[in-house]
C-alpha positions in Angstrom: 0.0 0.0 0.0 1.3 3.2 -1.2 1.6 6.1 1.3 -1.0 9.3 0.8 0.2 11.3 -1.9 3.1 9.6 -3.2 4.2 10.2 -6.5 5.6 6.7 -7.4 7.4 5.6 -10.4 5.2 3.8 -12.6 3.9 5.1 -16.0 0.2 3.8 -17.7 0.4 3.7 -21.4 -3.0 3.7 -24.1 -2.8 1.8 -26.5 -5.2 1.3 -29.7 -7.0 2.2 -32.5 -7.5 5.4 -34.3 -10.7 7.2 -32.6 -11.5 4.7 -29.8 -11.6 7.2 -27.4 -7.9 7.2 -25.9 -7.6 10.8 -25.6 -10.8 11.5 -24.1 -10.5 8.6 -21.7 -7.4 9.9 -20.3 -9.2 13.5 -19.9 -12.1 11.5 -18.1 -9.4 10.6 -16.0 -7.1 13.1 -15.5 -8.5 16.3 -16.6 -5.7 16.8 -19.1 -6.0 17.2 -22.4 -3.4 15.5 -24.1 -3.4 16.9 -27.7 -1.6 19.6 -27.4 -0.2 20.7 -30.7 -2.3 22.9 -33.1 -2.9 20.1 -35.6 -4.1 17.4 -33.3 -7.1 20.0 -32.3 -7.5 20.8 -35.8 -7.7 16.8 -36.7 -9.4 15.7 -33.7 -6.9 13.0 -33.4 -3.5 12.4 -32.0 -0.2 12.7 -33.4 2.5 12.8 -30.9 2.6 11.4 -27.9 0.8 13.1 -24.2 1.5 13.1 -21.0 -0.8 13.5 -18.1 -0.3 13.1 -14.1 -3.3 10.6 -12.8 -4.0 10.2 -8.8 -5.1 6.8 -8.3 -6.7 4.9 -5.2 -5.2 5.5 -1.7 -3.8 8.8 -3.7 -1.0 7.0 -5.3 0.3 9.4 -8.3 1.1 8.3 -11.9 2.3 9.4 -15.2 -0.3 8.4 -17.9 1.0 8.6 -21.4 -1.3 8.6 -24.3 -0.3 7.5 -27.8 -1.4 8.0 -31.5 -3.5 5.4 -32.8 -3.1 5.7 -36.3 -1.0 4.1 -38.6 1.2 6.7 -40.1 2.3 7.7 -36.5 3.2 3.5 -35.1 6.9 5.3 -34.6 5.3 8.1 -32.1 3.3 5.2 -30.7 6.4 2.8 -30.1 8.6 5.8 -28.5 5.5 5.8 -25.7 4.9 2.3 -25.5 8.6 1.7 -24.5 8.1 3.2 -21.0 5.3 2.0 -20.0 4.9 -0.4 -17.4 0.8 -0.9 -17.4 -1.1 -0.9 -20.7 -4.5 0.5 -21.1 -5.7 -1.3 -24.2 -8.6 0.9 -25.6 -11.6 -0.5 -27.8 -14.4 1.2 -28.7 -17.5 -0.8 -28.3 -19.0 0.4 -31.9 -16.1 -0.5 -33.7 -14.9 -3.6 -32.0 -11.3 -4.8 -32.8 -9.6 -3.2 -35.4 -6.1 -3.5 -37.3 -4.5 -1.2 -35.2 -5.9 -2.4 -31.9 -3.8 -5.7 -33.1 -0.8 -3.9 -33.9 -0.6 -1.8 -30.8 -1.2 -5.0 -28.2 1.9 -6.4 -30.3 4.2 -3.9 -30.1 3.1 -3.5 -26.2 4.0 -7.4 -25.9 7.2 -7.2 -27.5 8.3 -4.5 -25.7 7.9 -6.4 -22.3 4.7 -5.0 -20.8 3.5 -8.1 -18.7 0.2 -6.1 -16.9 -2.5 -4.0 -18.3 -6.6 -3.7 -18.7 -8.9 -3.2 -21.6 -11.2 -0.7 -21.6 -14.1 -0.8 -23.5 -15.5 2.7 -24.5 -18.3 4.7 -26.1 -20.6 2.3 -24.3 -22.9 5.1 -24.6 -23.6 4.8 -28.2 -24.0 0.9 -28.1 -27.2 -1.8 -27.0 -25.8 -4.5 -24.5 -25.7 -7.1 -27.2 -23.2 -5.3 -28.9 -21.4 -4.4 -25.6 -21.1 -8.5 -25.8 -20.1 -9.0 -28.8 -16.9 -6.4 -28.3 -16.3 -8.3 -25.5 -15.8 -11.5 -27.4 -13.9 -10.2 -29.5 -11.5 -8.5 -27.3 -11.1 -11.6 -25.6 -10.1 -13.9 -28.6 -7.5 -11.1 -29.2 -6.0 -11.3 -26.0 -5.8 -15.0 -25.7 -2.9 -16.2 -25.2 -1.5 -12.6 -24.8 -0.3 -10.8 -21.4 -4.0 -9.7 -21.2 -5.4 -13.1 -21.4 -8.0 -13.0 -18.7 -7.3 -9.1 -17.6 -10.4 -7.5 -16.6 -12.7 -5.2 -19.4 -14.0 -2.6 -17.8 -16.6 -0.7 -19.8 -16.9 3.0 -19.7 -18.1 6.1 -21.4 -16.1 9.4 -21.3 -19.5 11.3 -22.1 -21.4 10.1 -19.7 -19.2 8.5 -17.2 -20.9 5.7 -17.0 -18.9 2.7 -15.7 -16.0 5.1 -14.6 -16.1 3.9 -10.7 -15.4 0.4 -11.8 -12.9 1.5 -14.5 -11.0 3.4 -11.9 -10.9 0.8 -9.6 -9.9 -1.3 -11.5 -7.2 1.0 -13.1 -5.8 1.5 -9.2 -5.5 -2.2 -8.5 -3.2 -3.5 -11.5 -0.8 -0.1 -10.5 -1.0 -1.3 -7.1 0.5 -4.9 -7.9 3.0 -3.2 -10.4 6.4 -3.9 -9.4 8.1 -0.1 -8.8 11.0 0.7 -11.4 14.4 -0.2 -10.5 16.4 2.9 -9.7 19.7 1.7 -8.9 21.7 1.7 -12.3 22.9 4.9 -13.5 21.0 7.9 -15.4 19.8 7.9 -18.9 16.6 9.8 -20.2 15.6 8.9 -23.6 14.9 12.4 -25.0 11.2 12.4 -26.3 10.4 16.3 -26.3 12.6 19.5 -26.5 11.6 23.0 -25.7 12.4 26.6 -24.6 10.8 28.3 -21.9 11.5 31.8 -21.7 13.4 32.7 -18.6 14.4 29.3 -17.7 15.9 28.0 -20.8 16.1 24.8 -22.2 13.5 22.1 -21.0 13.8 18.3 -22.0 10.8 15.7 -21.2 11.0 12.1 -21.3 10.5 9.0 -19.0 14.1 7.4 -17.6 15.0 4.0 -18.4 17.1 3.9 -15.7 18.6 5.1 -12.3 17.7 8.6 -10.5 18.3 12.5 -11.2 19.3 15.1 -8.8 18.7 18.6 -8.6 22.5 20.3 -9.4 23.6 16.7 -10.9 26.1 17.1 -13.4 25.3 15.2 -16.8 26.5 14.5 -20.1 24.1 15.2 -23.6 25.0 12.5 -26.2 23.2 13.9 -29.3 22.7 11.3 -32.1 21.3 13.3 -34.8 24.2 13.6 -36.9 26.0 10.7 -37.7 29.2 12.2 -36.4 30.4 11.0 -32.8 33.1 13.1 -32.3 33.3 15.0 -28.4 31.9 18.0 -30.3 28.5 15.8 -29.8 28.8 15.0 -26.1 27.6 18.3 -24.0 28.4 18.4 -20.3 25.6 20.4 -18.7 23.9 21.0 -15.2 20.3 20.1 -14.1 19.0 23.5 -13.0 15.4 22.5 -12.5 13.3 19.7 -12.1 9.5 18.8 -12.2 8.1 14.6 -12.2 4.3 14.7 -13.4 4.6 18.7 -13.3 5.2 19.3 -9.8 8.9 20.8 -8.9 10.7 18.1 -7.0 14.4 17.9 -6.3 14.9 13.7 -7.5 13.1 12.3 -10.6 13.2 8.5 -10.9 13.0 5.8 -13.7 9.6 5.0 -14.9 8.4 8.7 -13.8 7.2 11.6 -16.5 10.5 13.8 -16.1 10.5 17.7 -16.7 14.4 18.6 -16.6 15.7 22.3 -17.2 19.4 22.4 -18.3 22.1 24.8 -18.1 24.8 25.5 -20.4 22.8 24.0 -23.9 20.8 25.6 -26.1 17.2 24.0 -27.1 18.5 24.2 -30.3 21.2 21.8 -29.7 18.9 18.5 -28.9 15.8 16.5 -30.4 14.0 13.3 -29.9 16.3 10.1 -30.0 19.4 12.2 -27.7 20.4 11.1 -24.5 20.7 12.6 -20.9 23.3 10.5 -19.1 24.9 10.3 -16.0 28.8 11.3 -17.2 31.3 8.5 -18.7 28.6 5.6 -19.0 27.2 5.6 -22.2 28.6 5.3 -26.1 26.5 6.0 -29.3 26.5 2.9 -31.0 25.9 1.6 -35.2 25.4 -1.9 -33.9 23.0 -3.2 -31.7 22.8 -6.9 -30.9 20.0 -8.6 -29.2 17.3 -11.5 -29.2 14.8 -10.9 -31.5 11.1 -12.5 -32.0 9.1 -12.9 -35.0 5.4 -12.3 -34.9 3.5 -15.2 -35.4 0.9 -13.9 -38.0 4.3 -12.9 -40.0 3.4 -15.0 -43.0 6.9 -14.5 -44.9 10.2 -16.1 -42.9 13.0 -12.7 -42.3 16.1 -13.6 -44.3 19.4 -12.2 -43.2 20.1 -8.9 -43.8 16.7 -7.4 -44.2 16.4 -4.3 -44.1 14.0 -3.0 -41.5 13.0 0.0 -39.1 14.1 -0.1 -36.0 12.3 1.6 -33.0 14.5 1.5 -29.8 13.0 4.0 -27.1 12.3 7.3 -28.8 15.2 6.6 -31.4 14.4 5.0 -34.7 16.7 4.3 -37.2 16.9 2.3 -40.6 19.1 -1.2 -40.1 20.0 -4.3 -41.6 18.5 -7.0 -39.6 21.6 -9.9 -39.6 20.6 -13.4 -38.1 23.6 -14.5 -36.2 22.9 -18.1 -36.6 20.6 -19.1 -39.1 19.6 -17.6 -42.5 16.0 -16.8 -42.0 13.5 -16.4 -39.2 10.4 -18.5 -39.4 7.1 -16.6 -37.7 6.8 -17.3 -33.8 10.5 -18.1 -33.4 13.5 -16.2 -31.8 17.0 -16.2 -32.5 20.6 -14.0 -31.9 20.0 -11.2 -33.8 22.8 -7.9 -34.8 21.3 -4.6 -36.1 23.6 -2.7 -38.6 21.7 0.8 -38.4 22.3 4.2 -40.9 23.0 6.3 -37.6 24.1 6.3 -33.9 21.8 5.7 -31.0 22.3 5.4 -27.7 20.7 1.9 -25.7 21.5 -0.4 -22.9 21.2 -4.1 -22.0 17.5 -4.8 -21.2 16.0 -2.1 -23.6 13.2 -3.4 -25.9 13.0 -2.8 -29.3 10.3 -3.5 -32.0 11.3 -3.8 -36.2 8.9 -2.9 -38.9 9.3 -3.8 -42.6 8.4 -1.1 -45.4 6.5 -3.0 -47.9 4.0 -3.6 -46.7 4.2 -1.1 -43.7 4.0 -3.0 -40.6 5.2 -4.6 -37.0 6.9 -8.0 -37.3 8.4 -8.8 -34.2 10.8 -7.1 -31.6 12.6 -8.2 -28.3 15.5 -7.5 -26.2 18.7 -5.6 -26.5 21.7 -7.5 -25.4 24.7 -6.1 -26.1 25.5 -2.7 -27.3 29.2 -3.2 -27.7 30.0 -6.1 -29.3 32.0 -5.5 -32.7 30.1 -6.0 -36.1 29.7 -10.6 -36.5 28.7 -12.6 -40.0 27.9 -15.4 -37.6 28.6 -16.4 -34.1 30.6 -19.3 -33.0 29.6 -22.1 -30.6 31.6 -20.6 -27.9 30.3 -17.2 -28.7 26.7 -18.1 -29.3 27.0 -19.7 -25.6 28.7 -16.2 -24.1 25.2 -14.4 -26.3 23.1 -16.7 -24.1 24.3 -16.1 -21.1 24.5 -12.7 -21.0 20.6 -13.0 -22.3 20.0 -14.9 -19.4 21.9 -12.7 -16.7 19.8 -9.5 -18.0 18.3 -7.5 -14.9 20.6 -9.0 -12.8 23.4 -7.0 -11.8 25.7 -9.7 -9.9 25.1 -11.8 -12.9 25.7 -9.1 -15.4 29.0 -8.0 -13.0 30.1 -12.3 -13.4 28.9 -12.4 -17.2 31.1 -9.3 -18.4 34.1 -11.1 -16.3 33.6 -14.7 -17.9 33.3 -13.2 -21.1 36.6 -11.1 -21.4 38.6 -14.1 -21.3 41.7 -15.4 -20.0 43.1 -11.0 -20.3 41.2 -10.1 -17.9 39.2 -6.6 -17.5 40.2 -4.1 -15.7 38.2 -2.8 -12.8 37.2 0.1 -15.0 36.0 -1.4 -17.7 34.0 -3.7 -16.0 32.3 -1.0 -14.3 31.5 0.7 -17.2 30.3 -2.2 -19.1 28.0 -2.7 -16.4 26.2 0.3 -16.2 25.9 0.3 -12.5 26.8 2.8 -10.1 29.7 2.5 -8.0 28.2 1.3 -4.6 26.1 -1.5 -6.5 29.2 -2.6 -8.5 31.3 -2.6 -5.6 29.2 -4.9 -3.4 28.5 -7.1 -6.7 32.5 -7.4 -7.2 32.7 -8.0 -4.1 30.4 -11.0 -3.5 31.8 -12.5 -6.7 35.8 -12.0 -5.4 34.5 -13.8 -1.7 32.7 -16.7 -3.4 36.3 -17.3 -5.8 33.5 -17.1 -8.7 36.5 -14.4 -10.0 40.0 -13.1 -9.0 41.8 -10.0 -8.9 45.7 -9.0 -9.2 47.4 -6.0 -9.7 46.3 -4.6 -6.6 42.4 -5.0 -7.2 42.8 -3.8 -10.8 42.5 -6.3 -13.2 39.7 -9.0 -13.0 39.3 -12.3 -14.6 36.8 -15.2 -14.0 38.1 -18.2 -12.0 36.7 -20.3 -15.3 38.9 -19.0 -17.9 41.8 -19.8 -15.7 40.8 -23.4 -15.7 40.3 -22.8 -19.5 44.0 -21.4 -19.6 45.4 -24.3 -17.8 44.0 -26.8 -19.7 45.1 -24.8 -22.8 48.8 -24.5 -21.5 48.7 -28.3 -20.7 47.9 -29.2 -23.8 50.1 -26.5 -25.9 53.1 -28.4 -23.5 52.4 -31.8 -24.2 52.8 -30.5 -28.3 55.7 -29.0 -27.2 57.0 -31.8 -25.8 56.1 -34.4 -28.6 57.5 -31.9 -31.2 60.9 -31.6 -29.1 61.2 -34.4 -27.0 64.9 -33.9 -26.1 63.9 -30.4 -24.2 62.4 -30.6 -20.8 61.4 -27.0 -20.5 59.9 -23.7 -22.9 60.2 -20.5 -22.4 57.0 -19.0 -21.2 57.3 -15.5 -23.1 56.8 -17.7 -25.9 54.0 -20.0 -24.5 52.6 -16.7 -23.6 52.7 -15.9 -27.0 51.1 -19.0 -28.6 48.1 -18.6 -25.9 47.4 -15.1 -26.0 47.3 -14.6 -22.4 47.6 -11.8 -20.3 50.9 -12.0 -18.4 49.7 -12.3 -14.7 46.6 -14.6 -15.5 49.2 -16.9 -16.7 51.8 -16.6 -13.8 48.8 -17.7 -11.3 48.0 -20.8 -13.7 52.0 -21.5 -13.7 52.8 -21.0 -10.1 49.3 -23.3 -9.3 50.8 -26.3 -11.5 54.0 -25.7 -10.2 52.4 -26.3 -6.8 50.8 -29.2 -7.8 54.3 -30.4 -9.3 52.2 -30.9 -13.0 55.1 -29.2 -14.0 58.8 -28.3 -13.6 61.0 -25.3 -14.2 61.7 -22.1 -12.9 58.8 -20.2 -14.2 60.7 -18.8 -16.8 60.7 -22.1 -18.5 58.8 -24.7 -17.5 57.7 -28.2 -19.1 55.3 -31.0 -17.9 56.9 -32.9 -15.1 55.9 -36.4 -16.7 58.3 -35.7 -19.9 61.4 -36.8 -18.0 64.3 -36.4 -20.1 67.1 -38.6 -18.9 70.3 -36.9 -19.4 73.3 -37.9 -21.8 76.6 -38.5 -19.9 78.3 -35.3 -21.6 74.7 -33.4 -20.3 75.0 -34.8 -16.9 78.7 -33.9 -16.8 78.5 -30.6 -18.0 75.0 -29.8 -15.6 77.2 -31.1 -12.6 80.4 -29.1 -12.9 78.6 -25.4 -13.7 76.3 -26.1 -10.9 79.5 -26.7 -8.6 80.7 -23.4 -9.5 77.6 -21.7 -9.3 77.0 -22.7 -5.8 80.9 -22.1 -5.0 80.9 -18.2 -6.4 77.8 -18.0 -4.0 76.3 -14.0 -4.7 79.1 -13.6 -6.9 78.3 -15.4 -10.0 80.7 -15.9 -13.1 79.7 -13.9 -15.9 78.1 -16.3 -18.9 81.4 -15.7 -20.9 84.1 -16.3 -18.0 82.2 -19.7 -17.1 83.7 -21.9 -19.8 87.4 -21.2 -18.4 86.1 -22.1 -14.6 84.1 -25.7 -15.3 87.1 -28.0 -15.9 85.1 -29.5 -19.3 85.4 -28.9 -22.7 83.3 -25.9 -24.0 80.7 -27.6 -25.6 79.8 -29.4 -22.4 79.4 -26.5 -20.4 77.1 -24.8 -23.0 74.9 -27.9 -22.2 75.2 -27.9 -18.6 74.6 -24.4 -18.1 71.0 -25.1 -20.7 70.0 -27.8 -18.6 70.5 -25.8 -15.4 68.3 -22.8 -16.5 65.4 -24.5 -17.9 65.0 -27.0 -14.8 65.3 -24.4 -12.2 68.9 -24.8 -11.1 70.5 -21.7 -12.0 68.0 -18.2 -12.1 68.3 -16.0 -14.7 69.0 -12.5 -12.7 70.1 -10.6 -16.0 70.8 -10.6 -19.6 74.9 -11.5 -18.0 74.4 -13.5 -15.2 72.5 -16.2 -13.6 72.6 -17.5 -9.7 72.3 -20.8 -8.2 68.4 -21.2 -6.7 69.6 -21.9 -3.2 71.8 -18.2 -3.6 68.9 -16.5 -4.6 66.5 -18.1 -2.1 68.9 -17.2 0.9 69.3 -13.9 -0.8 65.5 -13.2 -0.5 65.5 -14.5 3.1 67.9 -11.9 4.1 66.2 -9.3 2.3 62.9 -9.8 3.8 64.2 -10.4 7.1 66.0 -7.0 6.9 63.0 -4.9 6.0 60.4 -6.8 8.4 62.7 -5.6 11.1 63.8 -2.0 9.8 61.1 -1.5 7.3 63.6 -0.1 5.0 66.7 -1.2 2.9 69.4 1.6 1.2 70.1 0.0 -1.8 73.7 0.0 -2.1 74.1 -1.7 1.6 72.3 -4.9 0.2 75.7 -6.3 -1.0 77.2 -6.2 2.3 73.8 -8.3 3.4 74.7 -10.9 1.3 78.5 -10.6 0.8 78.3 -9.8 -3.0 79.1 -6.7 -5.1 77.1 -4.2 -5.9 76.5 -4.9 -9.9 74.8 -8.1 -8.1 73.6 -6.9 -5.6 71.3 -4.3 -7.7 70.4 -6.7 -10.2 69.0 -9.1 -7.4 67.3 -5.8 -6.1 65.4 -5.5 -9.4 65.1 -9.0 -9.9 63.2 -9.1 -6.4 61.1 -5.7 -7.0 59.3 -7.7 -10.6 58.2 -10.1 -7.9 56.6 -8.3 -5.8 58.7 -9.0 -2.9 60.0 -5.6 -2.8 59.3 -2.1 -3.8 61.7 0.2 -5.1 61.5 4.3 -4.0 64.3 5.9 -4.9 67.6 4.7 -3.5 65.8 2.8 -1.0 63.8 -0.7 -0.5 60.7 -1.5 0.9 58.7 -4.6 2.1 56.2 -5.3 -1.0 53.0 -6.9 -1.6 54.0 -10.5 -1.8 56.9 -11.2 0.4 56.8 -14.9 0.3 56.4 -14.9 -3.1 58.0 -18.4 -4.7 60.9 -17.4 -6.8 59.4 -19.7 -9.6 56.3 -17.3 -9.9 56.3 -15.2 -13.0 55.6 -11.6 -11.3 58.1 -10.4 -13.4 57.5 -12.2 -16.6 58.3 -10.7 -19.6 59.7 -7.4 -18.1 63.6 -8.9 -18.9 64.9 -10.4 -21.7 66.9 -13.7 -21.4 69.9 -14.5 -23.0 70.6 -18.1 -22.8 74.2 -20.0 -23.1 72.9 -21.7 -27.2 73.0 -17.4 -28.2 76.2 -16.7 -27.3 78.9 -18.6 -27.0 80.8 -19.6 -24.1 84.5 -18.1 -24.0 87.6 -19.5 -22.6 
């Protein structure tokens, strides 16, 4: 039950034939009179659409929008119908059903109304057998419709006859009306423009989403011109603000909203623009979505028909392309891309509606999906899939938040992006990021900056596995790769693949370093020259301590023949032996590992670590001593500030993790040869 008085945010929509008695109904009702321009008095019907404030039962306030029935204005109609959220089909009991009451409960069906009443008018003009037969008739056109067993409530706006019961009736399908959501962010489909001498520029419309605030600061994306260069993105201020024509200081989706800018001209905007809340929204050419196919449509859609397309109060001429079939048959659905001759701006979740042009009429509509996915010919299994679910996770915002993660991949999103994608304001992402980090459905790195969906790392494993085992079949004398170049071959994103690495490495499915690493069941078993050689520079690897031989000297301190050290010093590197701290020097893994002990030892208990005392730490010079430094800092166990260490973000960090991958290029001892 609605409080006394309250304005709440749920818009009534006609809908219906030419001259059965919308307009007058809603000025029975309202005490409005819709048609407002010159012409529509001079006609006596209307042309564009009109907006009137009702008071219902228990004083609960509405906006009531009333549409043209005829034909030639279905685009003025569809623009109306889009934010409704109760339709008020209207049928005149003389006339009965007509082609345009079929049209206008089709396009209220496609574009998602699921509540409404039929009332039945000019019931003073009519005997009660007639009264019946309309009856009948409305009810065989709403079979099997949202309106299938909604009640009829007969009235006359003349007479008033039947109005109690119509009005009741009216207030209780509002009153079980689910409210609008309010939580995503701003955007106002523009429907009408106008000046208003000493206030400026007004713009009218009903939001399809989130709240605006008196003072809020907003962004005009105008669409006319098929240019979408900044020059058509306006920043202006909301100086003023009526809902239903009453100031108020907050206007809500689903209310009748009266907003007076600053800092643009009337001039400047038309119908089809976009008031947005500031760094959301794109103007997009392609719009993909589900789309349905009216039953009575008595010719199949092939691919790439051309049709009009009617999303909110911007229509625009597209090419319809089926994304996986090529044609539609009448009362199916299917993926569906629009290709359209200008911008517009839409969201997930928006309803749409296409009409052909010969002959002029409503085939089917449905829902927007995505509005920036790049232009398909036809999607893949994988990517048909990713179409569903997003479908599916539509109105749901943790799903949406999940969805958008998944479907970037084994890169990642950042943060940002997925914000941005999601059209949700920064408290709702947060808590829905949030619930999806605790449950491990995704994971972060990079400080809480880059997302990526505990799936695709599976995915990425599996994929690495795989590429390995290749590798290994291909070259089954090696026992290691280097992971730049497996990075390479998988696309990956560097860090995504460093937690898949260090996780296998865990689970000993591999071996290596983490600069190379192989499957741990190819077991290579060495030759006698590789054992020899891997033996003797390991012995002087761990002899020379912090103090490693340069690649070049090593050859003179092994005691074996040049060739042999060249193959012991490979072996060593790509099983994890030897570290690869520079482009002239590797260390022994046991050096390295007491190194790091010291080092995090040191700045646990003094918090911080002048750079140039580190060799005295770990009795080494200071050309190794800094290169160790840096080699540390691309793992995270340290952070560099100047001349001076500190403790970083992942001090325990296992020197075979690949925080620093790809940010040093290796040489190894096959490029260069060894020198006596």
């Amino acid at each position: 039950m609605e409080s006394a008085g309250q304005t709440i945010n749920v818009m009534v929509g006609t809908a219906g034939h030419i001259d059965h008695g919308k307009t007058e109904l809603v000025k029975l009702l309202t005490g409005c009179d819709t048609d407002r321009l010159k012409e529509e008095k001079q006609r006596g019907m209307s042309i564009d659409l009109g907006f009137a404030p009702c008071s219902l039962a228990d004083n609960a306030n509405v906006g009531i929008v009333d549409v043209p029935g005829h034909e030639r204005f279905i685009r003025n109609m569809v623009a109306g119908a889009s934010s409704i959220d109760v339709v008020l089909l209207v049928v005149a009991a003389d006339d009965g059903v007509m082609p345009q009451t079929r049209e206008h409960l089709e396009v209220v069906q496609l574009l998602g109304v699921k509540r409404g009443l039929v009332a039945l008018t000019k019931i003073d003009i009519v005997d009660e057998a007639r009264r019946q037969r309309a009856i009948e008739q409305i009810r065989e056109l709403t079979r099997g419709t949202f309106l299938e067993g909604a009640q009829i409530a007969p009235v006359s706006s003349i007479t008033a006859e039947g109005f109690d019961g119509f009005y009741e009736a009216l207030s209780e399908v509002v009153a079980q009306t689910p409210r609008r959501d309010t939580q995503g962010v701003f955007r106002l489909p523009i429907e009408r423009v106008f000046a208003v001498k000493g206030y400026g520029t007004v713009v009218t419309g009903v939001p399809a989403s989130g709240q605006v605030q008196l003072g809020d600061q907003l962004e005009l994306i105008r669409v006319g011109s098929a240019a979408q260069d900044p020059s058509h993105r306006l920043t202006c201020r909301v100086r003023g603000l009526q809902v239903f024509g009453k100031d108020t200081r907050c206007g809500l989706a689903g209310q009748c909203v009266a907003v007076n800018l600053a800092q643009v001209g009337s001039g400047e905007i038309g119908r089809g623009d976009a008031l947005v809340s500031k760094g959301y929204f794109q103007p997009t050419q392609i719009v993909t979505g589900e789309l349905s196919l009216l039953s009575r449509v008595t010719k199949p859609l092939a691919r790439r028909t051309p049709v009009a397309l009617h999303v909110g109060t911007s229509e625009r001429q597209a090419k319809a392309v089926l994304l996986d079939r090529k044609e539609l048959v009448a009362g199916d659905s299917c993926p569906v891309q629009f290709l359209l001759d200008g911008p517009i701006v839409a969201g997930p979740t928006d309803r749409f509606v296409i009409r052909i042009h010969s002959p002029r009429m409503t085939i089917g509509g449905g829902v927007v999906v995505d509005t920036g996915m790049p232009r398909q010919r036809k999607l893949s299994e994988s990517k048909l899939h990713g179409f569903w679910a997003r479908r599916q996770s539509l109105g749901d915002p943790q799903a949406t938040v999940v969805h958008l993660v998944r479907q970037a991949g084994s890169k990642g999103i950042s943060r940002g992006d997925l914000q941005y994608a999601s059209e949700l304001k920064a408290e709702q992402f947060g808590l829905c990021l949030e619930r999806a980090l605790a449950d491990g459905t995704v994971l972060a790195w990079d400080e809480g900056r880059m997302i990526i969906h505990a799936e695709a790392l599976k995915e990425l494993e599996k994929r690495l596995v795989e590429l390995l085992r290749k590798q290994h079949e291909e070259a089954p004398k090696r026992s290691a790769f280097a992971v730049d170049q497996l990075q390479g071959q998988l696309g990956a994103a560097q860090e995504p693949l460093a937690m898949v690495i260090e996780g296998l490495l865990g689970r000993e499915q591999v071996q290596g370093d983490g600069w190379q690493i192989g499957l741990a069941e190819a077991k290579y078993e060495l030759s006698p020259a590789e054992r020899e050689g891997a033996e003797a520079v390991e012995k002087v690897y761990l002899s020379c301590g912090a103090r490693p031989p340069k690649f070049e000297e090593l050859a003179g301190m092994v005691g074996v023949d040049e060739t042999t050290a060249e193959l012991g010093l490979k072996i060593l590197l790509e099983r994890g032996r030897l570290l690869q701290i520079s482009e002239k020097f590797a260390m022994h893994a046991e050096v390295v590992g007491r190194a790091r002990d010291v080092l995090v030892s040191y700045l646990g208990e003094h918090g911080q670590l002048i750079s140039a005392e580190y060799k005295n730490l770990i009795d080494s010079e200071r050309k190794f001593a800094i290169s160790l430094l840096d080699y540390f800092d691309r793992f995270g166990i340290s952070i560099r500030r100047g001349n001076s260490r500190f403790l970083g973000g992942k001090p325990a960090a296992s020197l075979r993790s690949l925080a620093g991958l790809g940010r040093a290029r290796r040489r190894v001892a096959g490029k260069k040869r060894l020198r006596k």
